[in-house]
C-alpha positions as CSV (number, residue, x, y, z in Angstrom):
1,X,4.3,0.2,28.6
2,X,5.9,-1.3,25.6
3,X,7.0,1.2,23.0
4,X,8.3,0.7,19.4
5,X,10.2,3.2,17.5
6,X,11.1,2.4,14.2
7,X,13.5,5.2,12.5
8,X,13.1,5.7,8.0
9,X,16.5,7.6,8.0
10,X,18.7,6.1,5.5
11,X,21.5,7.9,7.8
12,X,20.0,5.4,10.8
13,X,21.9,5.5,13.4
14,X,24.4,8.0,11.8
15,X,21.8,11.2,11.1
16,X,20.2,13.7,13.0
17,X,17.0,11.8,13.6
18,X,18.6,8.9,15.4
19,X,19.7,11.5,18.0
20,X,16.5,13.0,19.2
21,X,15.1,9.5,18.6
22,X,17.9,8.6,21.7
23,X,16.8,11.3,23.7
24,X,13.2,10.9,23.0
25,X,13.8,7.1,24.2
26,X,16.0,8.1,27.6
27,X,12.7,10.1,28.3
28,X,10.1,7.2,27.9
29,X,12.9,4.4,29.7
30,X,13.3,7.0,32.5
31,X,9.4,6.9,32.7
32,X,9.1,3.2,33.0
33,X,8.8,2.1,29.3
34,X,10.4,-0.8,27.5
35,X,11.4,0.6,24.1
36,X,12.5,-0.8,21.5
37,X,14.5,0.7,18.4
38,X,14.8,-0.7,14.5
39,X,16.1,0.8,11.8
40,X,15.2,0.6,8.7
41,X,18.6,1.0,6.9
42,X,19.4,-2.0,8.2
43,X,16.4,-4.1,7.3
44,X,15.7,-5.8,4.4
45,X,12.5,-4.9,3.3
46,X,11.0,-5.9,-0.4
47,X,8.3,-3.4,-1.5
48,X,4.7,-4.4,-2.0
49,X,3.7,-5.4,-4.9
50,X,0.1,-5.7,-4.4
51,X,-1.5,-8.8,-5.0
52,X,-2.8,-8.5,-1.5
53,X,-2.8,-12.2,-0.7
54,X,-2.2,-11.0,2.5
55,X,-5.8,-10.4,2.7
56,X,-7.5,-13.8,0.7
57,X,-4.7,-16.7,0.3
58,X,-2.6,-16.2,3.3
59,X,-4.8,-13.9,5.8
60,X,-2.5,-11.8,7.7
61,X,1.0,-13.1,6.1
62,X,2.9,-11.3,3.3
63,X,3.9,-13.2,0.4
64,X,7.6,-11.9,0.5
65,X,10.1,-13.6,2.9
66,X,11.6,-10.2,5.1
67,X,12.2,-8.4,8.0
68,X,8.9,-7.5,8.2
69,X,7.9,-10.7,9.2
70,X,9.4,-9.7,12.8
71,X,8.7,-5.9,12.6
72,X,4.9,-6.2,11.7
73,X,4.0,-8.3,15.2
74,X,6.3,-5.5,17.2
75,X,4.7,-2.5,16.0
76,X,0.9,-4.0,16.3
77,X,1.6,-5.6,19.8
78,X,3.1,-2.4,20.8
79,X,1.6,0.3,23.4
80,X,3.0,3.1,22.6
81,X,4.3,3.8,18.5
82,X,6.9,6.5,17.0
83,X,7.7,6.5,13.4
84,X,10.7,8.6,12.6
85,X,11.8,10.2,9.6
86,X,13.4,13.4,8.2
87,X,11.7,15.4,6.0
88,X,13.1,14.3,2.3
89,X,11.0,16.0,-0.7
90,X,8.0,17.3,1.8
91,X,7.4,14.0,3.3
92,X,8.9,10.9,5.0
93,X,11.6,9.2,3.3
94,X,11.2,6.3,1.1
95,X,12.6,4.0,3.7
96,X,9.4,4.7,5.8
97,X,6.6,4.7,3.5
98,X,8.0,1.2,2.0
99,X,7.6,-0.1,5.4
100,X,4.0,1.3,5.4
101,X,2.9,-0.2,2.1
102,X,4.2,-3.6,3.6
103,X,1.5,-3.1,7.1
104,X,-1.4,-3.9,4.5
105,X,-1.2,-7.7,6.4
106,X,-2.3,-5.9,9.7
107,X,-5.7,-4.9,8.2
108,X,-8.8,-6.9,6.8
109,X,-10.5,-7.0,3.3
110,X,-13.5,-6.2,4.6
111,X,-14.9,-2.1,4.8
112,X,-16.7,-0.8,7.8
113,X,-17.7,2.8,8.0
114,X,-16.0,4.3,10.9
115,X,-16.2,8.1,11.9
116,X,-17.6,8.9,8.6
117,X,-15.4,7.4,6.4
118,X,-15.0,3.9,4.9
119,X,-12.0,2.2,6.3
120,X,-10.2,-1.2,6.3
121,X,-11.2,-2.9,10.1
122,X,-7.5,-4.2,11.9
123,X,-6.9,-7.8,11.8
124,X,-5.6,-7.0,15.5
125,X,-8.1,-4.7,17.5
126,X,-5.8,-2.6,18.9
127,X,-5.8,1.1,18.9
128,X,-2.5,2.3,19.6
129,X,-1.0,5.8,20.2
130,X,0.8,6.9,17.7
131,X,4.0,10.0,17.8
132,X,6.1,11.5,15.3
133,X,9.8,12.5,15.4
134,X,10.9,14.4,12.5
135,X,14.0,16.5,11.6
136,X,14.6,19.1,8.5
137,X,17.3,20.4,6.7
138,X,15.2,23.5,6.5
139,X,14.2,26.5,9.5
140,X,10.9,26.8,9.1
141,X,8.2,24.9,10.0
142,X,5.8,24.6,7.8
143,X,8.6,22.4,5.8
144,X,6.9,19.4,8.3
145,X,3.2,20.3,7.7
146,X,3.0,18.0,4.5
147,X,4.4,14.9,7.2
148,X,2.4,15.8,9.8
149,X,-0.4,15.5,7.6
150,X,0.3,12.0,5.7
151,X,0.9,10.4,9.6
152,X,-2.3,12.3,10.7
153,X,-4.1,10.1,8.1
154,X,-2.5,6.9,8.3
155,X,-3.3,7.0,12.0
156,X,-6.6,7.3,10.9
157,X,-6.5,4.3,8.6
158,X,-4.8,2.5,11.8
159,X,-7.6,3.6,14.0
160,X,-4.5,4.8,15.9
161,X,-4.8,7.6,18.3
162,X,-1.7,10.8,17.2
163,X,-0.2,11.8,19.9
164,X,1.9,14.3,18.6
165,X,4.9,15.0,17.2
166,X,9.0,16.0,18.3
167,X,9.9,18.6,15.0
168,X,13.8,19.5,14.8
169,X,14.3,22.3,11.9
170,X,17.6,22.9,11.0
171,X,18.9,19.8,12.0
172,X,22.5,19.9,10.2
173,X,23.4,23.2,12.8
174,X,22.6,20.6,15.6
175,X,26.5,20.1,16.0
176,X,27.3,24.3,15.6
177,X,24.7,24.7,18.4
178,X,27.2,23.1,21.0
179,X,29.5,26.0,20.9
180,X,26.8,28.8,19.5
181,X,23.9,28.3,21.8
182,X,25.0,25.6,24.4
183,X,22.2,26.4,27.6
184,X,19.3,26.5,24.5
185,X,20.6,23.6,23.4
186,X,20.9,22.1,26.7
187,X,16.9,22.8,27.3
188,X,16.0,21.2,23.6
189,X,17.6,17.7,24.7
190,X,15.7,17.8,28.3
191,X,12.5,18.7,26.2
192,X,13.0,15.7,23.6
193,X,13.5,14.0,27.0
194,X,10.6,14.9,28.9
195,X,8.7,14.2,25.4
196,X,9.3,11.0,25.7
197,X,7.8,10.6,29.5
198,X,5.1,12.3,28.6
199,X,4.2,10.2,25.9
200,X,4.4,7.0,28.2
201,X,2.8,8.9,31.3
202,X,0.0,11.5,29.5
203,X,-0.3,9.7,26.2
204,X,0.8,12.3,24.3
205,X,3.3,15.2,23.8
206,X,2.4,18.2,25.3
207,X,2.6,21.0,22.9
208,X,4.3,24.3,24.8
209,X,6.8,21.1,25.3
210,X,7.2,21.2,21.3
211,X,7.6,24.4,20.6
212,X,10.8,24.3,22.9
213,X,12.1,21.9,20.4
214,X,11.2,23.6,17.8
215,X,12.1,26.9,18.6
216,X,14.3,28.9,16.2
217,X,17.8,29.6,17.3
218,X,19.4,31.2,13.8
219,X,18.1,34.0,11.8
220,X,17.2,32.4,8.3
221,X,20.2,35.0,6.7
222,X,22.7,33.3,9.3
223,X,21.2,30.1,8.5
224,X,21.2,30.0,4.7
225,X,24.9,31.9,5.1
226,X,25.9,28.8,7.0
227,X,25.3,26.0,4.9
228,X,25.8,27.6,1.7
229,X,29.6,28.0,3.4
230,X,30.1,24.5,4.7
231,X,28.8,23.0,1.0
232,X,31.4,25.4,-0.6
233,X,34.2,24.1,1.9
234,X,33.2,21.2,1.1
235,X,33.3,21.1,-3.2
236,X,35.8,23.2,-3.3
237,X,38.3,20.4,-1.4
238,X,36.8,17.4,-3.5
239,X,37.8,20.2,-6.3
């Protein structure tokens, strides 16, 4: 199984998402996939600017000389798909949706009416499976429902199949977890992990194996204490 991850974090290889994204990977090698890891941040990537010749003068080709002239053909010949982003301004981060606007080449011109609902047909055929990895600065969850959402429904423009999703709240207390709540942390890495097999070996990510993820390991008081400290620390010696 060939799987593509392709991480929206400006941060790439630097921020929180790149982590789980390792973990989640260690998981779905250790299960016999090939995966393969771009970032964004790295990638020159000019935004659409939608005269869709892609679709009428040059079928299938973007107009604009990029990376995504090697990214489109490994996502759309992929297995097995993971976009990764955190969660800036309730959604995915510019990075990500730039590289989204620019998969317009992958579909056709033409409509077809498919499960109710007029959609563009895929230039390729394929119907791939389709997982999210997201982190928050935020504790609660419903700070990733807006995300969830906006992938939910470009999987149905894909005719992709979502698979579920890896959500880390609180992501900046990843590092104060080491000393605060090192065994709970311990069982979050080997349920990013098994993740990550389970979306090579079921097809999709089991959710009691999310929750364990995303369980909550700070109070919101101890939480909101926390960070308001470390950004004063942190003023105060620029100050």
């Amino acid at each position: 199984m060939n799987i593509f991850i392709v991480n929206g974090s400006p941060r790439g290889t630097k921020g929180y998402t790149h982590r789980v994204i390792e973990l989640f990977a260690e998981g779905a090698r250790e299960a016999g996939a090939e995966v393969t890891i771009e970032q964004l941040a790295q990638k020159k990537i000019h935004h659409c600017t939608g005269e869709l010749a892609c679709w009428t003068k040059t079928p299938g080709k973007c107009i604009h000389k990029d990376d995504m002239a090697k990214l489109l053909p490994q996502m759309t010949e992929a297995d097995g798909v993971v976009f990764a982003t955190p969660v800036y301004v309730d959604g995915m981060t510019g990075l990500l949706k730039n590289f989204f606007d620019r998969c317009v080449p992958s579909a056709q011109p033409f409509m077809e009416m498919r499960d109710g609902h007029i959609r563009h047909p895929s230039r390729h055929g394929n119907s791939p499976r389709v997982a999210l990895i997201s982190t928050c600065g935020f504790l609660e969850m419903d700070n990733f429902d807006p995300l969830v959402h906006h992938i939910k429904a470009i999987c149905k423009n894909m005719n992709a199949v979502y698979a579920g999703a890896v959500l880390y709240p609180a992501a900046p207390a990843m590092d104060a977890m080491k000393f605060m709540h090192p065994l709970k942390l311990r069982k979050i890495k080997t349920a990013i992990r098994t993740a990550g097999e389970q979306f090579v070996t079921s097809g999709s990510i089991d959710e009691e194996t999310a929750k364990v993820v995303a369980q909550p390991l700070f109070t919101v008081e101890q939480y909101m204490d926390a960070a308001n400290k470390g950004f004063k620390k942190k003023i105060d010696k620029l100050g």
